[in-house]
Structures are given as C-alpha cells and as structure tokens.
C-alpha positions as CSV (number, residue, x, y, z in Angstrom):
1,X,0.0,0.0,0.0
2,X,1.2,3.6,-0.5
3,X,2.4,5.9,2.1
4,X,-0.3,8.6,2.2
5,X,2.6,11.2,1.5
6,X,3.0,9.7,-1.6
7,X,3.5,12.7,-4.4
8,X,2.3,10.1,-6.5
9,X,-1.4,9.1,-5.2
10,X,-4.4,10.1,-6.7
11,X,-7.5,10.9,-5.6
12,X,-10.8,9.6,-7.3
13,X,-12.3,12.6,-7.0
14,X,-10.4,15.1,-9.1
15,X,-8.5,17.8,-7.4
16,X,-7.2,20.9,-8.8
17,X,-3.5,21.2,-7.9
18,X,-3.6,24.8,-6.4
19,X,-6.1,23.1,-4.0
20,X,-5.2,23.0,-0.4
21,X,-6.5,19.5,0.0
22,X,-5.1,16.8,-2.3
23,X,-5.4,13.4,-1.4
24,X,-1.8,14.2,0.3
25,X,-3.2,16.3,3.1
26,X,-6.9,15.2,4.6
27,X,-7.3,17.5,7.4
28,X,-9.8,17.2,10.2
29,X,-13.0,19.4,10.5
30,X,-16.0,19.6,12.1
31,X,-18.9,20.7,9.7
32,X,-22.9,20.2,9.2
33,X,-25.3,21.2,6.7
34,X,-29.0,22.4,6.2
35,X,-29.9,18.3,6.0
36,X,-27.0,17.5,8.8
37,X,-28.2,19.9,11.2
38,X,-26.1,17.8,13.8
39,X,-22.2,19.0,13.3
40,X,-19.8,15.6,12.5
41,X,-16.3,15.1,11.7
42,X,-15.0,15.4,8.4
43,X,-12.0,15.4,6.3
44,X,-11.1,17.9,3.1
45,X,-10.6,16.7,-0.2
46,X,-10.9,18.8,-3.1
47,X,-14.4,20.8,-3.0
48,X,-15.6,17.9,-1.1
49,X,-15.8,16.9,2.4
50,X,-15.9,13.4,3.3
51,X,-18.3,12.8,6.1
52,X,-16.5,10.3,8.6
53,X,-19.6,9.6,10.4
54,X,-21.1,7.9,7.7
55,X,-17.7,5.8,7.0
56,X,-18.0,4.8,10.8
57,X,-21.8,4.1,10.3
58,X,-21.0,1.9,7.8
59,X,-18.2,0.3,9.2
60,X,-15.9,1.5,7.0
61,X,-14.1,3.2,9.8
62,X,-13.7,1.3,12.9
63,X,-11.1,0.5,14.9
64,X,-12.4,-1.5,18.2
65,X,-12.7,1.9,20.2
66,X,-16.8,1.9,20.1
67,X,-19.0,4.2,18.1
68,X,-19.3,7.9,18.2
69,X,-16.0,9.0,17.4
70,X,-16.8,11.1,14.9
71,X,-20.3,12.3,15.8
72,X,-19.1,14.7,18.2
73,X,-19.3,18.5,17.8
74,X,-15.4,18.4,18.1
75,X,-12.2,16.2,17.3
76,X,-11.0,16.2,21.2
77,X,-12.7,12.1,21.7
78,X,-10.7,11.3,18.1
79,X,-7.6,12.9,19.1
80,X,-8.0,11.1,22.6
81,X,-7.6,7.7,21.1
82,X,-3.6,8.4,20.3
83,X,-1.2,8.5,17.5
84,X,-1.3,4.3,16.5
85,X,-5.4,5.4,15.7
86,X,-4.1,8.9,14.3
87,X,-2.2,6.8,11.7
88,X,-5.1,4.0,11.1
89,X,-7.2,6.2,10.3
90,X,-5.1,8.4,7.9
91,X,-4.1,5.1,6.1
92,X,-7.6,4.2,5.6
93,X,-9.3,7.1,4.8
94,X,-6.2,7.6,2.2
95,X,-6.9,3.8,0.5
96,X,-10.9,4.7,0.5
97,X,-10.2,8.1,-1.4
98,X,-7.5,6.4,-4.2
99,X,-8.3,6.4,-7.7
100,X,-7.7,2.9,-8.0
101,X,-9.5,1.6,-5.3
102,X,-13.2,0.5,-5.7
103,X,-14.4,0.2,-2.2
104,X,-16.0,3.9,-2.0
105,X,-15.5,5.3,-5.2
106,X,-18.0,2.5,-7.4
107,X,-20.5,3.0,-4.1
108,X,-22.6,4.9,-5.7
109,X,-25.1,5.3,-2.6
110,X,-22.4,5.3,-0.1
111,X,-20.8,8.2,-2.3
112,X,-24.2,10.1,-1.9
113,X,-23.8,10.0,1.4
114,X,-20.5,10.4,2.6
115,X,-19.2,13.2,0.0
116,X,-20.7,16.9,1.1
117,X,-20.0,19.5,-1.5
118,X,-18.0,21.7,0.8
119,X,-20.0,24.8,-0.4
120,X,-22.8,23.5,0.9
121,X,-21.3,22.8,4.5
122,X,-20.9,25.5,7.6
123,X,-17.6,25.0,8.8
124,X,-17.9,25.3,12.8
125,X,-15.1,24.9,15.6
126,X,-12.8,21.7,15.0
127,X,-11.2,21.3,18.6
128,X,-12.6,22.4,22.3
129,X,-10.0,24.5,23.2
130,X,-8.9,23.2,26.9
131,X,-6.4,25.9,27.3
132,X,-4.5,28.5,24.7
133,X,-1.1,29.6,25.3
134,X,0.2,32.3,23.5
135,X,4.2,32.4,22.5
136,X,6.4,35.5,20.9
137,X,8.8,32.8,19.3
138,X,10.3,34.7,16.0
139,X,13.6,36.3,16.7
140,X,12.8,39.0,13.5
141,X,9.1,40.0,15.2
142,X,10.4,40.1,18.7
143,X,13.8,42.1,17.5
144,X,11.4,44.6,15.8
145,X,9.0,45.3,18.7
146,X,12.3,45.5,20.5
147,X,13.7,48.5,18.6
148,X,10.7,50.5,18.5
149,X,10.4,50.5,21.8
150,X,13.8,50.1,23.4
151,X,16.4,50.6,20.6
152,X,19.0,48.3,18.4
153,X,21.0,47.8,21.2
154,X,18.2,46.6,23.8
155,X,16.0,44.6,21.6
156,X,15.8,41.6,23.0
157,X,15.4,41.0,27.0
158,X,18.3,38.9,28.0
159,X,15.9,36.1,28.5
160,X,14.7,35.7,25.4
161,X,17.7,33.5,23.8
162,X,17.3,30.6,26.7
163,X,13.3,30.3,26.1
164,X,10.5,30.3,24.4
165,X,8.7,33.3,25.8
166,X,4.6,33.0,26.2
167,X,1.7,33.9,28.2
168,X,-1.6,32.0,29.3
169,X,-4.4,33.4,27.0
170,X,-8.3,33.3,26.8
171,X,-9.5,29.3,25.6
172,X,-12.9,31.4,25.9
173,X,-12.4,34.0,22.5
174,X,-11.2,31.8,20.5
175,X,-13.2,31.3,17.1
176,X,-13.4,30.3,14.0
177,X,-12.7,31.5,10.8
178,X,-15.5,33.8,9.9
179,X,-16.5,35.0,13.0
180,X,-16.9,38.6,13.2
181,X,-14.5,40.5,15.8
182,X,-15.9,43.6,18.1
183,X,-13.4,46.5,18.8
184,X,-12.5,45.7,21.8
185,X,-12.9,48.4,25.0
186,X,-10.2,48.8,27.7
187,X,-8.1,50.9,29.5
188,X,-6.2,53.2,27.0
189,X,-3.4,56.2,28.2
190,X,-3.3,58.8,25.5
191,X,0.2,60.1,25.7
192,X,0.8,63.3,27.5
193,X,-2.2,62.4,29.5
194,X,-2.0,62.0,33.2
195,X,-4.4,59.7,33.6
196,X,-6.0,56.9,31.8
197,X,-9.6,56.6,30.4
198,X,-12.0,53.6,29.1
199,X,-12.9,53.5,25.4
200,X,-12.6,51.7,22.2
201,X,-9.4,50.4,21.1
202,X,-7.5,53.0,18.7
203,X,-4.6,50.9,17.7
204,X,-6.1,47.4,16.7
205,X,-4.0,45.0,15.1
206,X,-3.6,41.2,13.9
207,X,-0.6,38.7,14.5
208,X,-0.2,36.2,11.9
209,X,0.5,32.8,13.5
210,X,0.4,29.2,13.5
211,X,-1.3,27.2,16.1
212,X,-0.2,23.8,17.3
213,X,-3.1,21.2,19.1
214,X,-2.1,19.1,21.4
215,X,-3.9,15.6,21.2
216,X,-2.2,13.8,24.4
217,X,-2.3,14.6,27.9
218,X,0.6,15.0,30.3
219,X,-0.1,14.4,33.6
220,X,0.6,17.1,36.0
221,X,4.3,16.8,37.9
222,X,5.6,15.0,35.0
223,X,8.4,16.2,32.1
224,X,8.6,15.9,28.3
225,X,11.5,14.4,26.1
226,X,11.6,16.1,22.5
227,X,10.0,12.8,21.3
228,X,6.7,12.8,23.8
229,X,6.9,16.5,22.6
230,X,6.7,15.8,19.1
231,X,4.0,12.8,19.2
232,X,1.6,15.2,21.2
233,X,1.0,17.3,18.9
234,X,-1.8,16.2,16.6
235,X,-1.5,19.2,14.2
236,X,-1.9,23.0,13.2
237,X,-4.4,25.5,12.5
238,X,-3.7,29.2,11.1
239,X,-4.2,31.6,14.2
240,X,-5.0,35.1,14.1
241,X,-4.5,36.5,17.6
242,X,-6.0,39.8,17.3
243,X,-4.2,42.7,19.4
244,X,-5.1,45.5,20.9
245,X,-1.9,47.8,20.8
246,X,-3.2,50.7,22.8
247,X,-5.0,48.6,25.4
248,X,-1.4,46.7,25.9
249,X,0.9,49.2,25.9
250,X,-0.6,50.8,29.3
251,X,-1.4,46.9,31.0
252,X,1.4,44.8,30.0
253,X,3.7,45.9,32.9
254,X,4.7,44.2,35.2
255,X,2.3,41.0,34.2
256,X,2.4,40.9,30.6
257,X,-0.9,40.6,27.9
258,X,-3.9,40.5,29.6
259,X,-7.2,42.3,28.1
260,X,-5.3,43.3,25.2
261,X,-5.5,39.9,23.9
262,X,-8.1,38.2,25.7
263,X,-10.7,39.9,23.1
264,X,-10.5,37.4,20.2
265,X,-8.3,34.9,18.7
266,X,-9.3,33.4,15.3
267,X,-8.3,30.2,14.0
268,X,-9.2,28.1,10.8
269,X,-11.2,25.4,10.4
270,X,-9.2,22.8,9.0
271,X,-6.4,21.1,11.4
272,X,-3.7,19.8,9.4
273,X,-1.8,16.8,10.8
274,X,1.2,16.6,11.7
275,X,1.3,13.6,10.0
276,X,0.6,15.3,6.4
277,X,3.2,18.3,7.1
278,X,5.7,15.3,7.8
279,X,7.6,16.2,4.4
280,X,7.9,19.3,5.1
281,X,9.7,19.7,7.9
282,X,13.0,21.5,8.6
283,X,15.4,22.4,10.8
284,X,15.2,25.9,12.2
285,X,17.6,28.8,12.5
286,X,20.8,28.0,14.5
287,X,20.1,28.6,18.2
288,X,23.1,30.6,20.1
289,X,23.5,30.1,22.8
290,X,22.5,26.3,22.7
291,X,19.4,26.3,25.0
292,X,19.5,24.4,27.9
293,X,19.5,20.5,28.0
294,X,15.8,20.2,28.4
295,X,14.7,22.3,25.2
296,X,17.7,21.0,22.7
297,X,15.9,19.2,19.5
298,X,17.9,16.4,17.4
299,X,14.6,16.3,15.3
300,X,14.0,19.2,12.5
301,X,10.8,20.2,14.1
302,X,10.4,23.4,11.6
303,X,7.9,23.3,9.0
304,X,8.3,25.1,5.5
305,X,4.4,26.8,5.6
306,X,3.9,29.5,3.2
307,X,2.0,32.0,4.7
308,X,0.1,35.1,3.1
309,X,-1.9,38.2,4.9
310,X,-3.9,39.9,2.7
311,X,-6.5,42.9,4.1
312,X,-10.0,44.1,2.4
313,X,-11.5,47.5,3.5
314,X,-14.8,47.5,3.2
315,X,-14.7,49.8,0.3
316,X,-12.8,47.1,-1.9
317,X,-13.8,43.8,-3.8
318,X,-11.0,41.7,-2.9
319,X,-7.9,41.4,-0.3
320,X,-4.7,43.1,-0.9
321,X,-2.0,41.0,0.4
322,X,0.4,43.0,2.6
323,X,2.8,40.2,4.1
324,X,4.1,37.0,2.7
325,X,6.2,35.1,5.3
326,X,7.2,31.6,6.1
327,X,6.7,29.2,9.2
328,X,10.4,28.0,9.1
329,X,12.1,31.3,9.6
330,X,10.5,30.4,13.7
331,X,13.7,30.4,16.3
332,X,11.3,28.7,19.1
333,X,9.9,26.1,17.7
334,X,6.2,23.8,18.2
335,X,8.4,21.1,20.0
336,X,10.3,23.1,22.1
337,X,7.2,25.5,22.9
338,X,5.8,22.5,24.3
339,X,8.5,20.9,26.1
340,X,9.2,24.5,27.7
341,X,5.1,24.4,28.8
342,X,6.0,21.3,30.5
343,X,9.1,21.7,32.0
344,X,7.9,22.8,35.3
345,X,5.4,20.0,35.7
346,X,2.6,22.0,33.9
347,X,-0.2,19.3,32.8
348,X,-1.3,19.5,29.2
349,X,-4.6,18.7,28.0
350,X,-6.1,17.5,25.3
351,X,-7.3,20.6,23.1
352,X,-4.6,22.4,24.3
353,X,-3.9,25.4,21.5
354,X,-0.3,26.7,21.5
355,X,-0.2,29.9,19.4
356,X,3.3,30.0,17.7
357,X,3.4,34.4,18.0
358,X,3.8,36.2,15.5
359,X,5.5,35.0,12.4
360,X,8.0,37.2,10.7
361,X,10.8,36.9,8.4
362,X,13.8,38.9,7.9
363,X,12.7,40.9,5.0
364,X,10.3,44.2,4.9
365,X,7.9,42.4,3.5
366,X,7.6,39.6,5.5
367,X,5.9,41.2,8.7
368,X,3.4,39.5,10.5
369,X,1.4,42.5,12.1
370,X,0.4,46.1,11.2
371,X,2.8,47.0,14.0
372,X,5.7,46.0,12.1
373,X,4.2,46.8,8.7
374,X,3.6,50.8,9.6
375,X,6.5,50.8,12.6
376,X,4.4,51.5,15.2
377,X,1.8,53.9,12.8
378,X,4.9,56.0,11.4
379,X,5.1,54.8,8.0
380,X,1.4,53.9,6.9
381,X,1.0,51.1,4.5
382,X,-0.5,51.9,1.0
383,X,-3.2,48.4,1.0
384,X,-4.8,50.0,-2.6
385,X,-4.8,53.1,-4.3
386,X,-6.0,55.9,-1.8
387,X,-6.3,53.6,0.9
388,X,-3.2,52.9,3.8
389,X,-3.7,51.7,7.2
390,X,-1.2,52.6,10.3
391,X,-4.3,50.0,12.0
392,X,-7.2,47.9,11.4
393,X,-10.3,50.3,10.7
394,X,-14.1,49.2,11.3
395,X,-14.8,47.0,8.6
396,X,-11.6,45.7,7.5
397,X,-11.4,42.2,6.5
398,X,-8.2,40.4,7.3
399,X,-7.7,36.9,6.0
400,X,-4.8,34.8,6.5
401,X,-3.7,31.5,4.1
402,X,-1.1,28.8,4.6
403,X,0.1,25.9,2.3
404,X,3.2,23.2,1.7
405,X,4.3,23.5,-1.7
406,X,4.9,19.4,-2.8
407,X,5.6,18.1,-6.2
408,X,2.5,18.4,-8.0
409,X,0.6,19.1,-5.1
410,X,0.1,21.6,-2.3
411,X,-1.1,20.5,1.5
412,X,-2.7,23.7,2.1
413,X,-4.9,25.2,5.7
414,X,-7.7,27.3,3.8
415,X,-8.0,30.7,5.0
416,X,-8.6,32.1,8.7
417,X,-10.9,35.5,8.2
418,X,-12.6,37.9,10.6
419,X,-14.1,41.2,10.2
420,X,-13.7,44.5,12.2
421,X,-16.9,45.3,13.7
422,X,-17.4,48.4,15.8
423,X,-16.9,48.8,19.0
C-alpha cells in the first residue's frame, strides 16, 4: 500500500493542484449542513468533504474503540484515542479516497452519502479549546518590537535566547474563521495624558500565526523528552490573535498581555496533521547560545508553511495581500514550545492550542502584524490606491492562508478570516 505522502497518489475525486486539499493532506474538520443539522467530523478533499460519520456508520471506519467518534461536535474524543489510531485512520481514509481503489469510489449510494459539496457545508469549531497559550517565538518579530520601543541595542530582554517566551491566553475567544471580531474596549493612556480613560481600542492589530493542538495529555508533575513533545501534537491551525496595541501598551507591565489579547483569537477550520506536514519539515535557525539541556531538538521540528496576509476595506472587492512570510524562519519552535510548557510540571490537556506568535521573516515584507508593517503607525502602508492603514479600521477584512508546496501538489490550511466590527 502507499504511504499517504505519496507525491504520486491520486485521488478519485479530481482535485485541482492549487487546491489545499489533495489526497496528500486530509485535514480534520468539524462541519454540518442544512440536512446535517447535527455537526460531525470530516475530512477535506478537493471541494468535497468526506463525512466520517457515515464511513464509521457503515463500518468503513472502525477501529475496536466503540461508536461515536466522529459524531461529536469536536475532534477532542478522536484525538484522545492516540497516535497508533491517528495513523489507522489516515491510512484508511487515504486507501478509501484512491483512484484505484473500488471500495468507496464505485459505491454509488455510499458516495451520496459520505461526500458533502464543501460549499454547501458550515464549517464550525474543530477542537474544544482546553487551554490557549500564546508564545512570541520569531527572533525577526520580537527584535522589531524591540527596537521601536527600546532601541537596536536593547531589543531583546536577555531572557529571550534561553526560552521560548509565552503567556496564558483566553480558551474562551477563540473562534473560527469567519467569526466577526468587536473593537474591543479597555483601559487606553493617551500620551501626554495624566491619567488613563475607558474607550474603544485606537490601535487594533492582527498577529499572523500558526497554532499547534495538542492531542495527548501530560499528567501534572511530570516532564517531556523532545520525542513525547513531538508525538503530542496532533496538528496545526492558522491563528490570528488579534491585538489591541493601545490597550497593551498601558497593561502589560509588570504581568504581561492581559485584556489586550483576551478579546478574540481566530483560527481556521481545517487542522492539518502533523502527519501530512511530515515532508515538510525542517530544521530551524541555529540557536546561540545552545538552549538548555531540556529544550535541545535532534529532530528538525520546523515546517516550511507558506503564509500570506492579505487585508480588504470595506470599500474594496478583494484582499490586498500585505505580508508573505514563512513558518520556518521560527527560532522557538512547536516542540520546544511544548517541552518549555512542561518543564515545570505544567499538565497538558487535550485541546490544548499553542499559538506559535507572531510570524515574521527577515525581510520588509515579510511582517506579520500592522505593528511592524507601519512601525508603530509612522510609516502607513499603502493596501490600494488611496487607501493605507497605520491599523485595522471598522470594517476591515483580514484573512490569513497557509500551504506546503509538494511536487504536484500543495497540503494547504484554507483561509482564517474575521471582520472589524465596531466597538
């Protein structure tokens, strides 16, 4: 049998090859219809979804660990059953979905059933998110925030180089794509003033990130190797964690993000696997000093993402993109986020989201948040003719994409969106 990274297989169903979901990547979903009121689990391939309830109602899709796996209204029970079923199921989904295998595809009522033009599907929450941790894990973001705010030769707080720097965010705001954002309200301190006052966010940004879920528990007291690390996580999701700049600046010290952040955090529909991003993987940017014992990877746990920003004001027809970055330019990465998370005897739960922060690369262009793209609202970014933003405006569209370019084939995320609404 092929490997389901095989360049080589085909699906039945014919795929475009700019599509996101070739037979190569099958990412998990949760999704229902106006005749499947009741949201299920379902894999991407092509325009389709493939209803895995109805494989597992058939007993096309079993594997000894009782019904109901993917009937759920999230992927938390699948990913609970481990990485041996992680793998079944990939396999067998991959075999039912080849061009020259008959099992599914000359089913013709079995077809009807478990193939759901994806146009026709919402697309609701894939995970419950048991806890989200946010991270600021790219050496070229955090060296830019640095300068703006404390010079070249300050940018980085000594700490920075011996860990992977994060905060505990807000499981509660975070959505999926599509979901329509509120400005948020907080404490802002104009400067000059004295005193602060309460009012709508001035200064509202995105982050362009990736987000790792964690499909194993750790139990509480206990440490990670790099290889418990890696086998936890069960895949990643495109994360938008929306920022309030303003709000921020005046709370952050001495505790760090707090309202801020805890707005709204967006994040797409479709969780890649691990498992499909396997040939892509990379080792990241040489790490000096050498972190401590704990965090040091032998594995390349990098992946080589594409990721693209592109922003619509309500006054255009289409996004403009204004960044174009890449996943692997990450200094911190998934593994060792994770392994840091648990080093003190932290438990991790199933669900758990780890937000990679803010992805940038070393070029202009390769910013991941208006912050960086306007330097702190001093150079204002032209988005179309007459229109620049130093922020995000009421109305503005932002939607974030991520693929894998293979040969002949892309395993692609879809798109994370959200829309400014006022406050």
């Amino acid at each position: 049998m092929s490997h389901p990274n095989d360049p080589a297989l085909r699906s039945f169903i014919p795929v475009d090859p700019e599509s996101d979901f070739p037979i190569q990547n099958l990412p998990y979903g949760v999704f229902s219809t106006a005749a499947l009121a009741a949201p299920r689990v379902g894999v991407a391939i092509g325009e389709y979804i493939l209803d895995l309830w109805e494989l597992e109602q058939d007993g096309r899709l079993n594997f000894g660990v009782g019904p109901g796996v993917f009937a759920g209204r999230f992927l938390n029970h699948f990913m609970s059953l481990g990485p041996k079923v992680w793998a079944a199921t990939r396999a067998r989904i991959s075999e039912l979905l080849r061009h020259d295998t008959d099992e599914l595809r000359d089913n013709e009522a079995l077809r009807k059933r478990a193939l759901v033009p994806m146009k026709e599907a919402r697309l609701h929450m894939p995970i419950m998110v048991s806890g989200y941790t946010d991270f600021y894990a790219s050496k070229e973001h955090a060296s830019n925030v640095g300068i703006m705010f404390r010079g070249k030769d300050n940018a980085l707080q000594p700490n920075w180089l011996h860990m992977p720097i994060g905060y505990n965010g807000r499981a509660s705001t975070v959505v999926v794509s599509g979901t329509k954002v509120r400005r948020p309200r907080g404490q802002l301190k104009p400067p000059g003033a004295d005193l602060p006052i309460f009012g709508a966010c001035r200064r509202l940004d995105f982050e362009l990130e990736m987000g790792a879920v964690v499909g194993q528990a750790s139990a509480m007291g206990e440490t990670l190797t790099e290889a418990q690390a890696e086998a936890m996580i069960f895949g990643f999701v495109l994360l938008n964690d929306w920022s309030a700049r303003d709000i921020q600046q005046w709370e952050y010290v001495p505790l760090g993000p707090f309202q801020g952040k805890a707005f709204a955090t967006s994040i797409s529909p479709w969780v890649v696997t691990s498992a499909a991003l396997e040939p892509f993987r990379r080792h990241g940017p040489k790490q000096d000093p050498a972190p401590l014992s704990y965090l040091q990877q032998i594995e390349p746990n990098n992946y080589d993402i594409e990721l693209e920003v592109g922003l619509r004001a309500a006054s255009m027809n289409k996004p403009a993109r204004i960044s174009r970055t890449n996943f692997k330019y990450m200094y911190w990465s998934s593994v060792q986020q994770l392994l840091h998370h648990a080093s003190s005897g932290c438990a991790m739960n199933i669900g758990d989201l780890l937000g990679s922060g803010t992805i940038s690369g070393p070029e202009k262009g390769q910013r991941g948040s208006l912050l960086e793209i306007s330097w702190n609202g001093t150079e204002p970014a032209e988005i179309a003719s007459g229109i620049t933003r130093t922020f995000l405006e009421d109305g503005d569209s932002l939607v974030m994409r991520g693929w894998c370019e293979g040969e002949g084939y892309r395993v692609g995320f879809g798109e994370v969106e959200g829309t400014i609404m006022p406050a």
